[in-house]
C-alpha positions in Angstrom: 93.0 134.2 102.5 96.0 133.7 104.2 97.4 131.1 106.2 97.7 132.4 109.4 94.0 133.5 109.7 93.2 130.0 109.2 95.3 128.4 111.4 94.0 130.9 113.6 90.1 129.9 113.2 91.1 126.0 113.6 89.9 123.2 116.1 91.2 119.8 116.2 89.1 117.2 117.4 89.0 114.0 117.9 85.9 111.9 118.0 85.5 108.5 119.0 83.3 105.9 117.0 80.5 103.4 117.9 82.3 100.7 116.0 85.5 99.9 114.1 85.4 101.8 110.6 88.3 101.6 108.1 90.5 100.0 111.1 89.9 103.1 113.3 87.7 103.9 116.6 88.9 107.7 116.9 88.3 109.9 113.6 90.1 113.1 114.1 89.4 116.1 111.9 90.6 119.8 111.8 87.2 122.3 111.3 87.4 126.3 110.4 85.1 128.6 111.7 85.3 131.0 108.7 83.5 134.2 107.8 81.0 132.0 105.8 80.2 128.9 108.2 82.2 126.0 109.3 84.4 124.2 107.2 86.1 120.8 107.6 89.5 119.0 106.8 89.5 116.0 107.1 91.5 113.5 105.1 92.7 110.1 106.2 96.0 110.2 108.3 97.6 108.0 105.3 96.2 110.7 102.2 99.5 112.5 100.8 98.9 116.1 100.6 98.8 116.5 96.7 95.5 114.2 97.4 94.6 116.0 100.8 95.0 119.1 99.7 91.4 118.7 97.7 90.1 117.7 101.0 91.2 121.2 102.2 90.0 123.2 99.2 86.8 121.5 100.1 86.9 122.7 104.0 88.3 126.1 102.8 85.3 126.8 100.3 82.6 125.6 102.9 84.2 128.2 106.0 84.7 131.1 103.3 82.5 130.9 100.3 79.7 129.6 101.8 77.7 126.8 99.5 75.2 127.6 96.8 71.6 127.7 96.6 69.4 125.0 97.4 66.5 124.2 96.1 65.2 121.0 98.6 64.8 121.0 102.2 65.7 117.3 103.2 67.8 114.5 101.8 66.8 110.8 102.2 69.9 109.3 103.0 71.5 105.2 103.2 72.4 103.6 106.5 75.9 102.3 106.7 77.2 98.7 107.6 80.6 98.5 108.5 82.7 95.6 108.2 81.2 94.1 111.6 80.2 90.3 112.4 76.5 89.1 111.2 75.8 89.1 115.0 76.3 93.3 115.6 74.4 93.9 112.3 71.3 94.6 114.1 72.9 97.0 116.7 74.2 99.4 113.7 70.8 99.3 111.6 69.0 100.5 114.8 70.5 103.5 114.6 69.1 104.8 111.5 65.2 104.9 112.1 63.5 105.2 108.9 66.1 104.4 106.5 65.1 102.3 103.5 68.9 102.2 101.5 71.3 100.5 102.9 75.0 100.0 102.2 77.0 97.3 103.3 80.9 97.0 103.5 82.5 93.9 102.3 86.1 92.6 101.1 87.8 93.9 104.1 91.4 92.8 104.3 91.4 89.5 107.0 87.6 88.5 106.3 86.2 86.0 103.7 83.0 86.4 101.4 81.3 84.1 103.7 81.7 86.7 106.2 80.1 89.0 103.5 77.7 87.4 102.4 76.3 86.8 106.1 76.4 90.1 107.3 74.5 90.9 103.6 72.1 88.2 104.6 71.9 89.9 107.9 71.0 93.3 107.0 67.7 91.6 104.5 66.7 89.5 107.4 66.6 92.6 110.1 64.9 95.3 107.3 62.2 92.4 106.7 61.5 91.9 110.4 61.6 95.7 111.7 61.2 97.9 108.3 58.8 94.7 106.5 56.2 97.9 104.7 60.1 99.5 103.4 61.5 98.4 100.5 64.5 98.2 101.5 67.8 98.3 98.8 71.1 96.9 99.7 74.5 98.3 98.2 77.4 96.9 98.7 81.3 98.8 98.9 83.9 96.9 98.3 86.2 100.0 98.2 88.4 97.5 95.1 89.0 94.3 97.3 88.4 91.9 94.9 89.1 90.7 91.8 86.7 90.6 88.8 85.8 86.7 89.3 85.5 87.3 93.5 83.1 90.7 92.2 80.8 87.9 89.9 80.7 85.9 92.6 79.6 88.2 95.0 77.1 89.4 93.1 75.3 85.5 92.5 75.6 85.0 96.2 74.3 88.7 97.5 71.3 89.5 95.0 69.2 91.3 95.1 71.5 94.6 94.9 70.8 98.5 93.9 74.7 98.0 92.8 78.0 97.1 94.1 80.6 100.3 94.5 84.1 100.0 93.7 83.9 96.1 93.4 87.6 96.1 91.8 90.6 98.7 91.8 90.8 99.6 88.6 88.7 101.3 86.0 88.9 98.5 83.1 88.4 96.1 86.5 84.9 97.7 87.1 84.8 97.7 83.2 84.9 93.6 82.8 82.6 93.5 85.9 80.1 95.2 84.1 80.2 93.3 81.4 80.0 90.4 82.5 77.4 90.9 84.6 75.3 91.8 81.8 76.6 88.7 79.8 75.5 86.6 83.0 72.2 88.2 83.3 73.0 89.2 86.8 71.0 92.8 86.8 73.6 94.2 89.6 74.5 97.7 88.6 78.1 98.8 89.3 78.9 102.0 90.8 82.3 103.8 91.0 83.9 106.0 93.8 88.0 105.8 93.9 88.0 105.6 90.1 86.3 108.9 90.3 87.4 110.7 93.5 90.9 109.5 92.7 91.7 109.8 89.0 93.4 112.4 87.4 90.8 112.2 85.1 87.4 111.5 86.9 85.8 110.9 83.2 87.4 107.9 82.5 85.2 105.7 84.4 82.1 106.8 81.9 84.0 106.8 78.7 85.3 103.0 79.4 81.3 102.5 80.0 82.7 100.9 83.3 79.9 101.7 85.7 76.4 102.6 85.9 76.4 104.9 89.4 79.1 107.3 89.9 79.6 108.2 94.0 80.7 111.7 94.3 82.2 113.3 97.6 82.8 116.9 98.3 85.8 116.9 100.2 87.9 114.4 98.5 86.8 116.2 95.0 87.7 119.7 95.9 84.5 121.2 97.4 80.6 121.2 96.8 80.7 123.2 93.1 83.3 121.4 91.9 81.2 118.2 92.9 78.3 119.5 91.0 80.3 120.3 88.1 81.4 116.8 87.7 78.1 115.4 88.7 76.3 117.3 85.7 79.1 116.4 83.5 78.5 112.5 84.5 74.8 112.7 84.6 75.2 113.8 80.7 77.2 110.9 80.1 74.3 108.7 81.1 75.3 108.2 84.6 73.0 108.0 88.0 74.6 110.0 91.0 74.9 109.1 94.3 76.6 111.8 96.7 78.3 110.4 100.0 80.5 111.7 102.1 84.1 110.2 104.3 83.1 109.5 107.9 82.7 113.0 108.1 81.9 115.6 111.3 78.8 116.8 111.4 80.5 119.8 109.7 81.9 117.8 107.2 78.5 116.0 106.4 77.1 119.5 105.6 79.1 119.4 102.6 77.2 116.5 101.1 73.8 117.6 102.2 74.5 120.9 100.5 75.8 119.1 97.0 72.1 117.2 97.0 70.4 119.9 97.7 72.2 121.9 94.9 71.8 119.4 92.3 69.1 120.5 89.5 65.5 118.8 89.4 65.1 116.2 87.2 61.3 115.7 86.2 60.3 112.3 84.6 57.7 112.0 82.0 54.9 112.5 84.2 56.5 115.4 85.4 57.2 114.5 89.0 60.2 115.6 90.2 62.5 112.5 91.3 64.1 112.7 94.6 68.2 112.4 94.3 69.4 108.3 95.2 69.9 108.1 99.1 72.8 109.8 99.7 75.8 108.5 101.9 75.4 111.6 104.7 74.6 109.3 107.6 77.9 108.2 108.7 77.4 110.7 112.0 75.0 107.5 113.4 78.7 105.7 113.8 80.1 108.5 116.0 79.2 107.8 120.0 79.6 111.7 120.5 79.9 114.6 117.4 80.8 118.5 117.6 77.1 119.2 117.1 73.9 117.6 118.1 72.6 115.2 116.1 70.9 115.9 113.0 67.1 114.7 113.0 66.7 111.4 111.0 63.3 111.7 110.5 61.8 108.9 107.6 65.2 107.8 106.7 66.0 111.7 105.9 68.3 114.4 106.8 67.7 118.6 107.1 69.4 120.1 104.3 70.6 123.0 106.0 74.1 123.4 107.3 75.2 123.5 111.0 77.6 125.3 113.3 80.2 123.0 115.4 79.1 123.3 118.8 81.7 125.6 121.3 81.0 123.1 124.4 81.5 119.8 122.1 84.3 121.4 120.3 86.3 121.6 124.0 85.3 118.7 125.4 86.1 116.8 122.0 89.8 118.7 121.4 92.7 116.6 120.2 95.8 116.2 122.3 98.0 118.8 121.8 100.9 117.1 119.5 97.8 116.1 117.2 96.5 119.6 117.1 100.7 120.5 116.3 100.4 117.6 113.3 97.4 119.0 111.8 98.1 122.5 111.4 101.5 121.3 110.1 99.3 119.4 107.4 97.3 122.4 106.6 100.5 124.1 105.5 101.7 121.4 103.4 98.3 121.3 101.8 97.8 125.3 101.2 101.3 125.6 100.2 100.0 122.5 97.2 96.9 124.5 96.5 99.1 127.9 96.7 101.3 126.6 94.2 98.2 125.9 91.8 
């Protein structure tokens, strides 16, 4: 593929949100209508391009490669928090009908754990009202904010959890975490996502024994079968998966629906095939308007099958002109990183 023939199959959009997420309230994103569907590119403005060029391997395998076979329909999928007040809780959770996994964002930068831990409190007391025949799991994303003794104390005050993602920065971090948990008797598992999708050597994390859950996202790990690949290689290494995606387009979240779809059955001793952890695919609930139409949340699950960006949304939703100028500048600087490769 060439350069020019993808530049020339590009949109630039810019999509405004429902509420403040990762200090934004516009996510912009450059999609590909290639030969084999839609692709997206989509990393955040701040990403480098040796790091945003996976992000565009990722878009460019989606519009020209296509993804691989499937072999489920649906996938059940988490609700997201964002870092709101206790108060707005409510008005996020109501957008996900059905869902029974939830995952809550904490240690953002300005707030305190008190702020946390309500808005954690918040989420248990609205599931129990509204969802009370659900059994509702709470995870928690720190995305590394704290430090291993805030991370212990977090998990005391927020219990139950499924697990806490990326409680500290570093892999040897998320290492003493674990341990100490165990040594604690605190049964909070610990799951890793920057020390996967950011390490030179996404292995590390199981190899330290350093988490329990390992989150795995297409775009920022190169695509959906180099996802899988890793994914298989962690599941071997004694690791549960849970597949998420970047405040993705709908486009984008296609991506993530097709890596759970893809991933291989696994039958337990009764031989019953167990459905994949809720995924993080419903980010699209935190988007007031999307280039396609909503995907059907139907029982706290998603269709599996991917989607075409809508020609009407994708005009209405176009970037300014000078941001459409700054992405396709981007893409070059990220081809010519994976050209060079």
């Amino acid at each position: 593929m060439q350069i020019d023939d993808i530049l020339d199959r590009a949109h630039v959009v810019a999509l405004p949100l429902a509420v403040k997420f990762r200090g934004i309230t516009t996510r912009e994103a450059l999609l590909i209508d290639g030969p084999a569907g839609w692709g997206e590119f989509s990393p955040f403005v701040e990403y480098q391009p040796e790091e945003a060029a996976h992000w565009l391997a990722a878009g460019l395998e989606a519009a020209y490669d296509g993804f691989p076979e499937s072999v489920r329909d649906t996938v059940e999928v988490n609700g997201t928090i964002p870092a709101v007040a206790a108060e707005q809780v409510p008005e996020v959770m109501a957008r996900y009908p059905g869902v029974r996994t939830w995952k809550v964002k904490v240690a953002e930068p300005g707030q305190s754990l008190e702020e946390d831990i309500a808005r954690v409190a918040a989420v248990r007391e609205y599931a129990a009202v509204h969802t009370p025949n659900l059994v509702s799991n709470i995870r928690v994303d720190a995305n590394g904010g704290w430090s291993v003794d805030e991370a212990i104390e977090a998990a005391k005050n927020m219990m139950p959890l499924d697990y806490m993602e990326q409680p500290c920065r570093t892999t040897e971090e998320l290492a003493q975490v674990r341990s100490q948990l165990m040594r604690a008797g605190l049964f909070v598992r610990v799951a890793a996502d920057e020390s996967i999708r950011k390490a030179s050597d996404p292995y590390r994390v199981a190899q330290l024994q350093a988490a329990d859950v390992a989150i795995v996202k297409p775009a920022p790990l190169g695509g959906v079968r180099n996802t899988l690949d890793i994914a298989r290689n962690l599941r071997d290494r004694h690791m549960d998966i849970t597949v998420a995606s970047a405040l993705d387009t709908a486009v984008g979240i296609s991506m993530g629906l097709a890596t759970v779809a893809a991933l291989p059955r696994i039958f337990d001793d009764e031989d019953i095939d167990v459905v994949p952890a809720a995924a993080g695919l419903a980010t699209g609930s935190l988007f007031l308007e999307d280039v396609a139409a909503p995907r059907a949340l139907i029982d706290g699950s998603l269709p599996a099958a991917p989607i075409a960006a809508d020609p009407d949304r994708l005009a209405a939703l176009a970037a300014p002109a000078e941001r459409k100028d700054w992405w396709f500048e981007r893409v070059r600087e990220c081809f010519a990183v994976l050209d060079a490769k």
